[in-house]
MDAnalysis code that builds the backbone (N, CA, C; Angstrom):
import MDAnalysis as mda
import numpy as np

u = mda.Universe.empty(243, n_residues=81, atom_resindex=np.repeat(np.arange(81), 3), trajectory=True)
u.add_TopologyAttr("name", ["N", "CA", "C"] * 81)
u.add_TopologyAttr("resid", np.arange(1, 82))
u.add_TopologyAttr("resname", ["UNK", "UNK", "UNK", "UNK", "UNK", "UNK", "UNK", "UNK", "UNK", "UNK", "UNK", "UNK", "UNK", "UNK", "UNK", "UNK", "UNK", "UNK", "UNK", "UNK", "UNK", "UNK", "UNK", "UNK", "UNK", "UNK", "UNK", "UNK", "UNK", "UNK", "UNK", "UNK", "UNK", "UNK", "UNK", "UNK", "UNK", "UNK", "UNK", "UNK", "UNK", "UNK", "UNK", "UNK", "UNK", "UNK", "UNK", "UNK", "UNK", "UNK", "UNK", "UNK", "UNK", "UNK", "UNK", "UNK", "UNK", "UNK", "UNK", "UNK", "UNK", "UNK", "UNK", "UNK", "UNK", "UNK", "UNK", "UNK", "UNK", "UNK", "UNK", "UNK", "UNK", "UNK", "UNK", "UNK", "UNK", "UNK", "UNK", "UNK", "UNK"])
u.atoms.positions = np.array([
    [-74.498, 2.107, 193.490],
    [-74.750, 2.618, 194.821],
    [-73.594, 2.210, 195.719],
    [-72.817, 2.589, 196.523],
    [-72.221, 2.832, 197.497],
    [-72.385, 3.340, 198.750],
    [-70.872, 3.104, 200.153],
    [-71.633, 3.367, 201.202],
    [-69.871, 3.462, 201.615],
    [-69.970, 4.692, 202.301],
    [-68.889, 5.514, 203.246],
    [-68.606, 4.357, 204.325],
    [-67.623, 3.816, 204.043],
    [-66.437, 3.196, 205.430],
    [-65.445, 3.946, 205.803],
    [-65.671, 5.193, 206.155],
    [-65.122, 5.993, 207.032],
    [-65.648, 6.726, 208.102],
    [-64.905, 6.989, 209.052],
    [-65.893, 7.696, 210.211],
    [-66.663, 8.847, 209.936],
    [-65.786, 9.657, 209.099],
    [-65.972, 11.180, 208.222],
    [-64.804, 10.965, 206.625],
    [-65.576, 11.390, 206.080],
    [-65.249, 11.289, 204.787],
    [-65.283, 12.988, 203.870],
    [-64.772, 13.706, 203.440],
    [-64.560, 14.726, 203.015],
    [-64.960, 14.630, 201.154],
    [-66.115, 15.484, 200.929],
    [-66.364, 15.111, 199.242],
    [-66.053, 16.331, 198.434],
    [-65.465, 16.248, 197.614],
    [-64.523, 17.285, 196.888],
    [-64.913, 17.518, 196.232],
    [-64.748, 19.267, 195.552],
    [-65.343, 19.633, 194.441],
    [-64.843, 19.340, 193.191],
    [-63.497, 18.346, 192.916],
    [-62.766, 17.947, 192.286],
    [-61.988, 16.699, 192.581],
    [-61.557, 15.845, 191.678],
    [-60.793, 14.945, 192.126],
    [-59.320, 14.832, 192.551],
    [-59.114, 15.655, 193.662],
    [-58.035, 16.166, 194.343],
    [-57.730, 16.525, 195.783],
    [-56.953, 15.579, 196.354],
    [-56.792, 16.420, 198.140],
    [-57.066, 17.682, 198.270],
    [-56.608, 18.610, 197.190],
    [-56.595, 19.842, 197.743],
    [-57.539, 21.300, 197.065],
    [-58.877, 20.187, 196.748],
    [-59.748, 20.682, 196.117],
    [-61.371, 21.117, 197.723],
    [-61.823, 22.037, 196.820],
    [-62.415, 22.142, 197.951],
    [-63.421, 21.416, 198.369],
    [-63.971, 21.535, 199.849],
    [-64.420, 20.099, 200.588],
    [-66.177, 20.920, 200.169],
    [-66.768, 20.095, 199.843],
    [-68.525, 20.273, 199.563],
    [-69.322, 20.248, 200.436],
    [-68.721, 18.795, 201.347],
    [-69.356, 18.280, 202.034],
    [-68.841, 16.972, 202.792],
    [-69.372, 16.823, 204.340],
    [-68.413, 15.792, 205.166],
    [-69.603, 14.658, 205.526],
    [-68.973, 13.724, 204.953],
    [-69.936, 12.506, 204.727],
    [-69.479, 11.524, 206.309],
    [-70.554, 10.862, 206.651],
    [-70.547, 9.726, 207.754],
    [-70.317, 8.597, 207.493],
    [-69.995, 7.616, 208.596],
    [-69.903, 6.424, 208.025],
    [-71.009, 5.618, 208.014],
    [-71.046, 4.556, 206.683],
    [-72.271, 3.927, 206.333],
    [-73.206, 5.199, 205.029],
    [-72.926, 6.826, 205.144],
    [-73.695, 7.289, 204.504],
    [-73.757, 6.685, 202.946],
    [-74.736, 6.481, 202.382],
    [-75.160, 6.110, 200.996],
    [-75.104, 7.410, 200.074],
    [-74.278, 6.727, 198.654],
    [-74.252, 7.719, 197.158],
    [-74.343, 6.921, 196.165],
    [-74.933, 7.802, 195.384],
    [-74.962, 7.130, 194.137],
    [-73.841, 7.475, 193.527],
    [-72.965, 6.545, 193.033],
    [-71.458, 6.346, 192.060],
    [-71.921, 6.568, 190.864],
    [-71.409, 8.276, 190.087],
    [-71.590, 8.267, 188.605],
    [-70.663, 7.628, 187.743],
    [-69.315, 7.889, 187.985],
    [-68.518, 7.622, 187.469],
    [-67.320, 7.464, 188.149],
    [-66.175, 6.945, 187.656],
    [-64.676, 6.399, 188.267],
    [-63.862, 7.199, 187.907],
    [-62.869, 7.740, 188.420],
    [-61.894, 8.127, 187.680],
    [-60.877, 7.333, 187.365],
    [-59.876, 7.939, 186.356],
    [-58.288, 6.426, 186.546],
    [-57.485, 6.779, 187.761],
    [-57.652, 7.720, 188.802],
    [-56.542, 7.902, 189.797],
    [-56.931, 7.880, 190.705],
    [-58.383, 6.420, 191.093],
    [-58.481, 6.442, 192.634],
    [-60.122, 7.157, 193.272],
    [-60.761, 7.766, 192.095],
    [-61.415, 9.034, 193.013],
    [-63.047, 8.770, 192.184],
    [-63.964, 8.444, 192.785],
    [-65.665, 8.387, 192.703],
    [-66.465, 9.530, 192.532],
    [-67.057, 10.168, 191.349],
    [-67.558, 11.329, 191.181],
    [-69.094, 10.424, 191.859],
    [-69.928, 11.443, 192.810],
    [-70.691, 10.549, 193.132],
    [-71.887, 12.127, 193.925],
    [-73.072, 11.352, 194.052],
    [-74.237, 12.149, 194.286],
    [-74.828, 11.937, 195.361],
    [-74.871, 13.119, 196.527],
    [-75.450, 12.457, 197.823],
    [-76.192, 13.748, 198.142],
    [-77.155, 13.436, 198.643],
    [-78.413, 14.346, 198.756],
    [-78.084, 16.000, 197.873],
    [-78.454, 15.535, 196.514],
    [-78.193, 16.280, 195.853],
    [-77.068, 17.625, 195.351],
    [-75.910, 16.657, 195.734],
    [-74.881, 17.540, 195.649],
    [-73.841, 16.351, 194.988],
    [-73.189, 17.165, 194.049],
    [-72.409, 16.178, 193.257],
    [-70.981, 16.910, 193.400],
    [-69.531, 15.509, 193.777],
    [-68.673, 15.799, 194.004],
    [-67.601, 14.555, 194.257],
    [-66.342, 14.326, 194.762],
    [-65.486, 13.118, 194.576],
    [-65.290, 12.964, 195.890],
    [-65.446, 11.630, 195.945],
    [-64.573, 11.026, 196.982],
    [-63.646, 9.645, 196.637],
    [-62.431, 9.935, 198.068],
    [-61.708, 8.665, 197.576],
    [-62.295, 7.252, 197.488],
    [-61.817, 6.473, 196.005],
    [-62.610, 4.979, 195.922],
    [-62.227, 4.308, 197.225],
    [-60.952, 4.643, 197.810],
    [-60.477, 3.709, 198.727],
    [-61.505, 3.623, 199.670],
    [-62.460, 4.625, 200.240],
    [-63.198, 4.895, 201.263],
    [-64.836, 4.484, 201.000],
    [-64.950, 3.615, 199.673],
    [-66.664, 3.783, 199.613],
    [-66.836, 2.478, 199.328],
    [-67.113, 1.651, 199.901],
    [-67.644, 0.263, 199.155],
    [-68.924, 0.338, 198.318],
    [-68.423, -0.578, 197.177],
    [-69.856, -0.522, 196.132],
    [-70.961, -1.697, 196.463],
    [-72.095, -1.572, 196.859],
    [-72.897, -2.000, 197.378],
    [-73.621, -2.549, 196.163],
    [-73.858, -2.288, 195.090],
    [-74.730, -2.841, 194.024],
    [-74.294, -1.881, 192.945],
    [-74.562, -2.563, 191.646],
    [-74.419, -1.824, 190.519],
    [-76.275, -1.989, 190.122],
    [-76.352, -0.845, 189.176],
    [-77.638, -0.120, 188.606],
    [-76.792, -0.329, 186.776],
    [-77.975, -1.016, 186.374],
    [-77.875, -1.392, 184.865],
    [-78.611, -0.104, 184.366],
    [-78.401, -0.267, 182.949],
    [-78.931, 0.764, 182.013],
    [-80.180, 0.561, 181.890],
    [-81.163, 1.593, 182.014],
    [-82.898, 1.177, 181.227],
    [-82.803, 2.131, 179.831],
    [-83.950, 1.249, 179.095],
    [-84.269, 1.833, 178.089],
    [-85.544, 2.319, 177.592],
    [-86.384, 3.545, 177.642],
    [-87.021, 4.471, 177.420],
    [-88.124, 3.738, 176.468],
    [-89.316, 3.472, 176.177],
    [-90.217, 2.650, 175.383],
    [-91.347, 3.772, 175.223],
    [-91.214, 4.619, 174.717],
    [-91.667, 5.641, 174.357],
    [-91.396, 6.576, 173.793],
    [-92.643, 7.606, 172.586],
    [-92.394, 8.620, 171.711],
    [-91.463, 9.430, 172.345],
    [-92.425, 10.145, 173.588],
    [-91.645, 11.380, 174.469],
    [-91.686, 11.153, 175.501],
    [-90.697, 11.601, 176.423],
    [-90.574, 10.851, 177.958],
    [-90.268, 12.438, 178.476],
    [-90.951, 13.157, 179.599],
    [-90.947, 14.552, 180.472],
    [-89.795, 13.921, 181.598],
    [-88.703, 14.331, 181.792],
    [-88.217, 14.292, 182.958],
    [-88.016, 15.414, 183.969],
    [-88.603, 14.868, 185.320],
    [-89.381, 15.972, 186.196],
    [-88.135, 16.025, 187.242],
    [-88.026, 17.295, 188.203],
    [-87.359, 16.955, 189.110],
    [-87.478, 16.348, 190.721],
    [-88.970, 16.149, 190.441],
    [-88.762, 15.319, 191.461],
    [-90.542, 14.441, 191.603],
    [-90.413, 13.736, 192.386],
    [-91.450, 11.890, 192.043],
    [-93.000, 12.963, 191.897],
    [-93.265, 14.283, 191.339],
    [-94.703, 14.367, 191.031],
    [-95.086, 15.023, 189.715],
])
């Protein structure tokens, strides 16, 4: 989990300045961090829209460990019902 230290933050549909903008994030707004890239850039999920922003701009607030599933079959729903 992470959190925007920028005033406005721009989230890309790619990991690139000159990729297009998805969405303009606030400061303090919260994402969930999927993954890193090697050149700087946070593929990351914020109210359901997935896209990059620069690492320089997001402090990581906590890391989320792996769970493991203790069951035959597990339904995954899209949303808490």
């Amino acid at each position: 989990v992470g959190t925007v230290n920028a005033s406005s933050l721009r989230m890309r549909e790619s990991a690139s300045n000159s990729s297009r903008v998805v969405d303009v994030l606030a400061d303090n707004a919260e994402v969930l961090v999927l993954s890193e890239t090697s050149d700087g850039w946070y593929k990351v999920l914020h109210n359901g829209t997935e896209g990059y922003l620069a690492a320089d701009h997001v402090s990581i607030d906590q890391e989320l460990g792996n769970g493991k599933v203790k069951a035959d079959k597990l339904v995954v729903r899209s949303g808490p019902a």
